[in-house]
PDB file of N, CA, C and O in Angstrom, chain B, residues numbered from 101:
ATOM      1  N   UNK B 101       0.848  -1.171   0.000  1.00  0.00           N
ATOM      2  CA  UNK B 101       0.000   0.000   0.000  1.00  0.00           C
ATOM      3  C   UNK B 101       0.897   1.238   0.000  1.00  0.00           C
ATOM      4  O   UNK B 101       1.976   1.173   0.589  1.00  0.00           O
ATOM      5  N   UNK B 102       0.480   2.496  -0.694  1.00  0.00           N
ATOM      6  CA  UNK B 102       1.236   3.041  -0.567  1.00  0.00           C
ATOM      7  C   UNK B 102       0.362   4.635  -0.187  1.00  0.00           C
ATOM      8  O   UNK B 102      -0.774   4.876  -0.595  1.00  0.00           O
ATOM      9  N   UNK B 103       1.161   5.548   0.633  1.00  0.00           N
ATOM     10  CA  UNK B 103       0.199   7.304   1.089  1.00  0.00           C
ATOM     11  C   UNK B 103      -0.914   7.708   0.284  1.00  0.00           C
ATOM     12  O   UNK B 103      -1.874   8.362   0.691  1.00  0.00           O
ATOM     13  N   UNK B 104      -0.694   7.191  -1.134  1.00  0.00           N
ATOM     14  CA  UNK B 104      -1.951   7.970  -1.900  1.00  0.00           C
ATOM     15  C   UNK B 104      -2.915   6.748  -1.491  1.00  0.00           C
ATOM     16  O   UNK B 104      -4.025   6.914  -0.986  1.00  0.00           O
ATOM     17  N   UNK B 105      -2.447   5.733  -1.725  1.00  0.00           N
ATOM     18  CA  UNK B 105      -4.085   4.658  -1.750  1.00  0.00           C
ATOM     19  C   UNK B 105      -4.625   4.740  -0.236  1.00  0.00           C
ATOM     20  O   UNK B 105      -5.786   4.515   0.103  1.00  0.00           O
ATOM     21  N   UNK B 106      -3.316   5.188   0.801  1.00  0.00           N
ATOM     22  CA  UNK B 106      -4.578   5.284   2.194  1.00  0.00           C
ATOM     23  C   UNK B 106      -5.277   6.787   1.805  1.00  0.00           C
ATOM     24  O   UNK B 106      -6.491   6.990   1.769  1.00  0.00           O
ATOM     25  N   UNK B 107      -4.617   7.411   1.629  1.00  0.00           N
ATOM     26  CA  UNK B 107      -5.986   8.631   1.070  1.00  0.00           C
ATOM     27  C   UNK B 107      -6.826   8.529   0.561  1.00  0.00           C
ATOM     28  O   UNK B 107      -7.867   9.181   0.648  1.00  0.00           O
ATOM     29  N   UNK B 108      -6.435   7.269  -0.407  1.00  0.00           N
ATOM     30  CA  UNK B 108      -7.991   7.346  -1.317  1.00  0.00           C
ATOM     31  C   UNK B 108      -8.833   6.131  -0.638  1.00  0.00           C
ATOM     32  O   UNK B 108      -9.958   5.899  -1.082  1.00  0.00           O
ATOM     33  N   UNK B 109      -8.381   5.460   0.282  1.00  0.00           N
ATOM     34  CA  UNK B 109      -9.215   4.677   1.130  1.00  0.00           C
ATOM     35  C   UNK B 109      -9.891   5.461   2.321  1.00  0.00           C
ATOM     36  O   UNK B 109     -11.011   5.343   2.816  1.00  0.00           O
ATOM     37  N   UNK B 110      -9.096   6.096   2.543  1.00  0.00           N
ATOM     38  CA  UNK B 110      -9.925   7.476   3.705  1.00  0.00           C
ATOM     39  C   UNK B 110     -10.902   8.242   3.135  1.00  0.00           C
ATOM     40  O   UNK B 110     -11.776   8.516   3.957  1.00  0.00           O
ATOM     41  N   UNK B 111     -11.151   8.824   1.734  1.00  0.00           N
ATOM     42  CA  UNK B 111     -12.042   9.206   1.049  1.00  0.00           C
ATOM     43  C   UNK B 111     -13.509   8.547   0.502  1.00  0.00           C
ATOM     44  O   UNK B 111     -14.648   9.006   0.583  1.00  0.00           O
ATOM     45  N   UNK B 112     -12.867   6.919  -0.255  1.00  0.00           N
ATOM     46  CA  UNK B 112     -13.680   6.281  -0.564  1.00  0.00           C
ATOM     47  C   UNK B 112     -14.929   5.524   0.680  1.00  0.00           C
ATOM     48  O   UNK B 112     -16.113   5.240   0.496  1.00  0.00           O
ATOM     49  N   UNK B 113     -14.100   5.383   1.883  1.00  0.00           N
ATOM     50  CA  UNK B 113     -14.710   4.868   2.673  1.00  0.00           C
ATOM     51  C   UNK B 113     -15.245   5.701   3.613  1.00  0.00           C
ATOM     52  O   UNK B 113     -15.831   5.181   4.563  1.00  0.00           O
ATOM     53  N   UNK B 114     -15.172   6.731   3.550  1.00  0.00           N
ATOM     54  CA  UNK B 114     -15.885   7.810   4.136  1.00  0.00           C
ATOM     55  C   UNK B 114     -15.405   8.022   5.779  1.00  0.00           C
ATOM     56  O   UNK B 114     -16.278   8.437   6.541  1.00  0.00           O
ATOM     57  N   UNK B 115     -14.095   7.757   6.315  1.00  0.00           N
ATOM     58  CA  UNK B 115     -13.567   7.493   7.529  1.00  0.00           C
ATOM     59  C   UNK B 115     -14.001   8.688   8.815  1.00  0.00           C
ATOM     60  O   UNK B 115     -13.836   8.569  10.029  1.00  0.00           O
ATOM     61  N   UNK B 116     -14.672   9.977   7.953  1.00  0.00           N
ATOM     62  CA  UNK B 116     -14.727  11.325   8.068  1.00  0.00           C
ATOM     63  C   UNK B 116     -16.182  12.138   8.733  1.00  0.00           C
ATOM     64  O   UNK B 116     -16.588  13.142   9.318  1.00  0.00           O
ATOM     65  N   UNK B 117     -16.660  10.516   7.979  1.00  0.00           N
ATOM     66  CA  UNK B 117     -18.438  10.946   8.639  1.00  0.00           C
ATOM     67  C   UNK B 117     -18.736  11.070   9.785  1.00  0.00           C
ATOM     68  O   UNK B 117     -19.800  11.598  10.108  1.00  0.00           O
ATOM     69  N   UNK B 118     -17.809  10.585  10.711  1.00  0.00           N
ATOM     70  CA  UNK B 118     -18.116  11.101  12.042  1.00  0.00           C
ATOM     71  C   UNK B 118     -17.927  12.517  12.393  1.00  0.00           C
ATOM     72  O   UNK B 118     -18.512  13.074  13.322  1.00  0.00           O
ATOM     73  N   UNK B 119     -17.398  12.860  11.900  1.00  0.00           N
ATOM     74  CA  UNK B 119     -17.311  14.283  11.947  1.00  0.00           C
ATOM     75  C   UNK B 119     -17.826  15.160  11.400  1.00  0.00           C
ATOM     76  O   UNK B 119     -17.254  16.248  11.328  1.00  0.00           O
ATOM     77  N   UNK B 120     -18.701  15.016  11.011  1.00  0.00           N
ATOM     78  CA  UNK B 120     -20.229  15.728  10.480  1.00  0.00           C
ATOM     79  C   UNK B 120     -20.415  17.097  10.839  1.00  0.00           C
ATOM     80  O   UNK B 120     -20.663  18.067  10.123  1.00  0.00           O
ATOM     81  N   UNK B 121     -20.226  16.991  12.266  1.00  0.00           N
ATOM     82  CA  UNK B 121     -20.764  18.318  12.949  1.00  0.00           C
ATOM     83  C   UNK B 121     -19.779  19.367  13.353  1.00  0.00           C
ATOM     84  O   UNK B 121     -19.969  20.463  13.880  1.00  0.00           O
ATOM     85  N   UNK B 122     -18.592  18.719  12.949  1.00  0.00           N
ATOM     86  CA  UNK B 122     -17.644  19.364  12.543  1.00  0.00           C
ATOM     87  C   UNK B 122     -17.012  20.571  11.837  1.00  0.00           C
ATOM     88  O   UNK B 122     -16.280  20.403  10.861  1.00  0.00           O
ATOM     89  N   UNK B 123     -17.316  21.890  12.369  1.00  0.00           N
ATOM     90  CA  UNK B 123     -16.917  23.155  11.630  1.00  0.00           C
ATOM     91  C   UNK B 123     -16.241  23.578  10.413  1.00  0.00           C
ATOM     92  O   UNK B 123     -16.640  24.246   9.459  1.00  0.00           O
ATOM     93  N   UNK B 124     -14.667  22.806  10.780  1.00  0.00           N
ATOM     94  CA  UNK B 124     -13.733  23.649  10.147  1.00  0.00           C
ATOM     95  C   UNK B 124     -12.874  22.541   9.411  1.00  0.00           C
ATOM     96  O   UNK B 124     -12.878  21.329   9.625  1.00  0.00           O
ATOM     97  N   UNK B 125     -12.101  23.298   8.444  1.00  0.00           N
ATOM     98  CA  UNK B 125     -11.579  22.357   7.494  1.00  0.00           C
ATOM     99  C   UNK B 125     -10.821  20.829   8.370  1.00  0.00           C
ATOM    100  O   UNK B 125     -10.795  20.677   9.592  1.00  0.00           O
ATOM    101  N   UNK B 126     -10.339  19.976   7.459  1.00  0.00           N
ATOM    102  CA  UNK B 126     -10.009  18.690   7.713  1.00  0.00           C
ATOM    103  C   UNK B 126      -8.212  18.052   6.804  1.00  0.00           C
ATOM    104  O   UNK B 126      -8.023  17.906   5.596  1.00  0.00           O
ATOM    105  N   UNK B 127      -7.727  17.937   7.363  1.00  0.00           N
ATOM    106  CA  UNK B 127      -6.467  17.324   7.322  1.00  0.00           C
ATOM    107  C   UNK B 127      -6.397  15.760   7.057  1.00  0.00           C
ATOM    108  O   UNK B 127      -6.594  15.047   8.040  1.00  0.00           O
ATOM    109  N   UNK B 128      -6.144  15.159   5.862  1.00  0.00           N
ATOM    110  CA  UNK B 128      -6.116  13.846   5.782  1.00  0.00           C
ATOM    111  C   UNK B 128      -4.580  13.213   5.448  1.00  0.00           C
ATOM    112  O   UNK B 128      -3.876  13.747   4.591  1.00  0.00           O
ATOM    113  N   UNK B 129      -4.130  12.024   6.204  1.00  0.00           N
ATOM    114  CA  UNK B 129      -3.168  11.950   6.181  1.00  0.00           C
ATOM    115  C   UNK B 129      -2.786  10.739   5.791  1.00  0.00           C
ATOM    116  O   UNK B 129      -3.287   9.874   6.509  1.00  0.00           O
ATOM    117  N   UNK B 130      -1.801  10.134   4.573  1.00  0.00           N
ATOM    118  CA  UNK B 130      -1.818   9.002   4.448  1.00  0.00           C
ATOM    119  C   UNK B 130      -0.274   8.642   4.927  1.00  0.00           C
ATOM    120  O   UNK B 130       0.654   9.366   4.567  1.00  0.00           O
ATOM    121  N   UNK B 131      -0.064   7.530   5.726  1.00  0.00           N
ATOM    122  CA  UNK B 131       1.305   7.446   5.900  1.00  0.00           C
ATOM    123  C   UNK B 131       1.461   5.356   5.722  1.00  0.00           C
ATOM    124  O   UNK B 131       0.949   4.321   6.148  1.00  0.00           O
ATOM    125  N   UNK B 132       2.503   5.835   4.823  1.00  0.00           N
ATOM    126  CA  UNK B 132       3.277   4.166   4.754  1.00  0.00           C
ATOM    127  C   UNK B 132       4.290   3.785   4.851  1.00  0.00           C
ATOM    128  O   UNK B 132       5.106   4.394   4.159  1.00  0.00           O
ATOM    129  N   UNK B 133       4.830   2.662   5.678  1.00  0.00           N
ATOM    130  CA  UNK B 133       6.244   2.474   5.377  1.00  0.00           C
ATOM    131  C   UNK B 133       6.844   1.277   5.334  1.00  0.00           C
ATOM    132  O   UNK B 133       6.632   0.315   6.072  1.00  0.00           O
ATOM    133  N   UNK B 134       7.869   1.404   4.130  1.00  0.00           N
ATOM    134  CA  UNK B 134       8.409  -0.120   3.810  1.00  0.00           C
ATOM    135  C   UNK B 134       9.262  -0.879   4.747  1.00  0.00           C
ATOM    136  O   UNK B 134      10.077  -0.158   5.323  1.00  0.00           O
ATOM    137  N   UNK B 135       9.304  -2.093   5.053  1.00  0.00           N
ATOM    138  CA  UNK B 135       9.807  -2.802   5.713  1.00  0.00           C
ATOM    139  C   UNK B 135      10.845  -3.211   5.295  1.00  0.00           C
ATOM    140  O   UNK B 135      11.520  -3.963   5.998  1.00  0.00           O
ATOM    141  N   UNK B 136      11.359  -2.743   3.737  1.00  0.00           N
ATOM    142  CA  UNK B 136      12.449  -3.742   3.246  1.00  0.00           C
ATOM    143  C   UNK B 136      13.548  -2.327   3.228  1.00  0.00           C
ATOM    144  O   UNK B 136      14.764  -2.507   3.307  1.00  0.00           O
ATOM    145  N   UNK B 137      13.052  -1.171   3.134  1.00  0.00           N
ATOM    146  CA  UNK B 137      14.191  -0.267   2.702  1.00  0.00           C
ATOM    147  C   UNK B 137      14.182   0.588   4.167  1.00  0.00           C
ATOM    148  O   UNK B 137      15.257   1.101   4.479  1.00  0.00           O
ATOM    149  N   UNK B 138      12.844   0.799   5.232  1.00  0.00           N
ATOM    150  CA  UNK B 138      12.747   1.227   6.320  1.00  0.00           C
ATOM    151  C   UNK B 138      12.669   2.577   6.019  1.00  0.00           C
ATOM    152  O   UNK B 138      13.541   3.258   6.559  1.00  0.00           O
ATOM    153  N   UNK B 139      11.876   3.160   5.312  1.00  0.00           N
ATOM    154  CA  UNK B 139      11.833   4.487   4.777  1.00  0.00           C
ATOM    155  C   UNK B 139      10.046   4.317   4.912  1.00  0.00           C
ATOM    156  O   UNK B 139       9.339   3.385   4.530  1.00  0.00           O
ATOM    157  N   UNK B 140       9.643   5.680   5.647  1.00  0.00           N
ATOM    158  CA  UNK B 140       8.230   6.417   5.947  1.00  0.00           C
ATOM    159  C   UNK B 140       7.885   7.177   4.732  1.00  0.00           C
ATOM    160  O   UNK B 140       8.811   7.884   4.334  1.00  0.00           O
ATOM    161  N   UNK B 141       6.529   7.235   3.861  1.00  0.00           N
ATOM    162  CA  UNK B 141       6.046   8.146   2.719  1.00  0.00           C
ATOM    163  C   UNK B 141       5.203   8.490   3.536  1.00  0.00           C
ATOM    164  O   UNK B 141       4.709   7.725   4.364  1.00  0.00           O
ATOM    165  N   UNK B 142       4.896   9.820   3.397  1.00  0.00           N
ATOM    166  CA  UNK B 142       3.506  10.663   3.903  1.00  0.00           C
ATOM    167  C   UNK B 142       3.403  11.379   3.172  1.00  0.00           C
ATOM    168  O   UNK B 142       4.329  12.041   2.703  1.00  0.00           O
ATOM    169  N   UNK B 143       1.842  11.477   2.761  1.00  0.00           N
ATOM    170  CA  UNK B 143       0.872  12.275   1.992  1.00  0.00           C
ATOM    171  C   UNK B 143      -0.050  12.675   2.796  1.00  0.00           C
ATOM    172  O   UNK B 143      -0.642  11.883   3.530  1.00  0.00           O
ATOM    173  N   UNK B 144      -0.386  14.403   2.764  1.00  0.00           N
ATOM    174  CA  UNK B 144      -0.955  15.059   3.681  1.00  0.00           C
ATOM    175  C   UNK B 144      -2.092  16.159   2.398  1.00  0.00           C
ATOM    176  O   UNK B 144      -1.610  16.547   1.334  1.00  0.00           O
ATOM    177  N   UNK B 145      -3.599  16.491   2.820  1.00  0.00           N
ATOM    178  CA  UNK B 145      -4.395  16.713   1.705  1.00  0.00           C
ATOM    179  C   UNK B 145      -4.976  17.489   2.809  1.00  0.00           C
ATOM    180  O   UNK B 145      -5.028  17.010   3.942  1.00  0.00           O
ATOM    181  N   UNK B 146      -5.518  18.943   2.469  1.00  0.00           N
ATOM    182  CA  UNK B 146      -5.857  19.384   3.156  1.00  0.00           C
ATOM    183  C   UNK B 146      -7.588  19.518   2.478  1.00  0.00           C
ATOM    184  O   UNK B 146      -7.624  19.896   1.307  1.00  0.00           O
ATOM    185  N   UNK B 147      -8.842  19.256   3.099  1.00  0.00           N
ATOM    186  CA  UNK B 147     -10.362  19.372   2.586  1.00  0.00           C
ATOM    187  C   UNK B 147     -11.039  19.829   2.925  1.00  0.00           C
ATOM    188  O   UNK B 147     -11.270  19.473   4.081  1.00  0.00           O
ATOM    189  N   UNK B 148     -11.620  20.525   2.601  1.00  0.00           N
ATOM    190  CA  UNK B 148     -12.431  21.779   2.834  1.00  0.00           C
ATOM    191  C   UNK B 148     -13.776  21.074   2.774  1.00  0.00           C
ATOM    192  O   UNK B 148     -14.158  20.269   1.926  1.00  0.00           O
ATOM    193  N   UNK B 149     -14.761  21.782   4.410  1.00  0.00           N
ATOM    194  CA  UNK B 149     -15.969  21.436   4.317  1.00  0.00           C
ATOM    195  C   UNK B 149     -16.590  20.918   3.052  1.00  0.00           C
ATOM    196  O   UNK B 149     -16.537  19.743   2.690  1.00  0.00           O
ATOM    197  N   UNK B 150     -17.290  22.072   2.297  1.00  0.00           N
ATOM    198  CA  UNK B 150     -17.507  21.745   2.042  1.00  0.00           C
ATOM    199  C   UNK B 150     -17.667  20.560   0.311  1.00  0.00           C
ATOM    200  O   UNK B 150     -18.615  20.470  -0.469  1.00  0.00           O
ATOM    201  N   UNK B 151     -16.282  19.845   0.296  1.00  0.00           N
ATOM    202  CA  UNK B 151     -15.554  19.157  -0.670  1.00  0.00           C
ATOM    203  C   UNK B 151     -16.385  17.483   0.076  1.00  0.00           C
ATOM    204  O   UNK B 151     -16.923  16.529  -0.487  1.00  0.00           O
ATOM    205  N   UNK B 152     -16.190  17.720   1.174  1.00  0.00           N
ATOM    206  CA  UNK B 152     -17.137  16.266   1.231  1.00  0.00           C
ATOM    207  C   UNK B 152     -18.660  15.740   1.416  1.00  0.00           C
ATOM    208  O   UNK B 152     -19.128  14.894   2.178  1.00  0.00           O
ATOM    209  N   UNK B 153     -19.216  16.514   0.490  1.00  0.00           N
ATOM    210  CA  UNK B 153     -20.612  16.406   0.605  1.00  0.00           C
ATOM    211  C   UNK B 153     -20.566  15.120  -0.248  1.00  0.00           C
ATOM    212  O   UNK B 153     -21.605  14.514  -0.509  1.00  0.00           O
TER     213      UNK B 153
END
């Protein structure tokens, strides 16, 4: 797996709906890391209310 596909699993699966009542923008963060080279990728997306209707 790699930072973009947990983003787009945080999106697709809607991880966010709890936070409904939630004001202000939202920070999504995907982080992965390989076991063979021991190196961390992070992908960070910043979403605006209202982008997740």
């Amino acid at each position: 797996m790699s930072a973009e596909t947990a983003l787009t699993q945080i999106k697709d699966r809607k991880y966010f709906a709890s936070l409904s009542r939630y004001s202000g923008d939202l920070l999504f963060v995907g982080v992965n890391y390989d076991e063979q080279s021991k190196t961390h990728e992070c992908r960070i997306e910043r979403f605006f209310k209202q982008s997740l209707k």
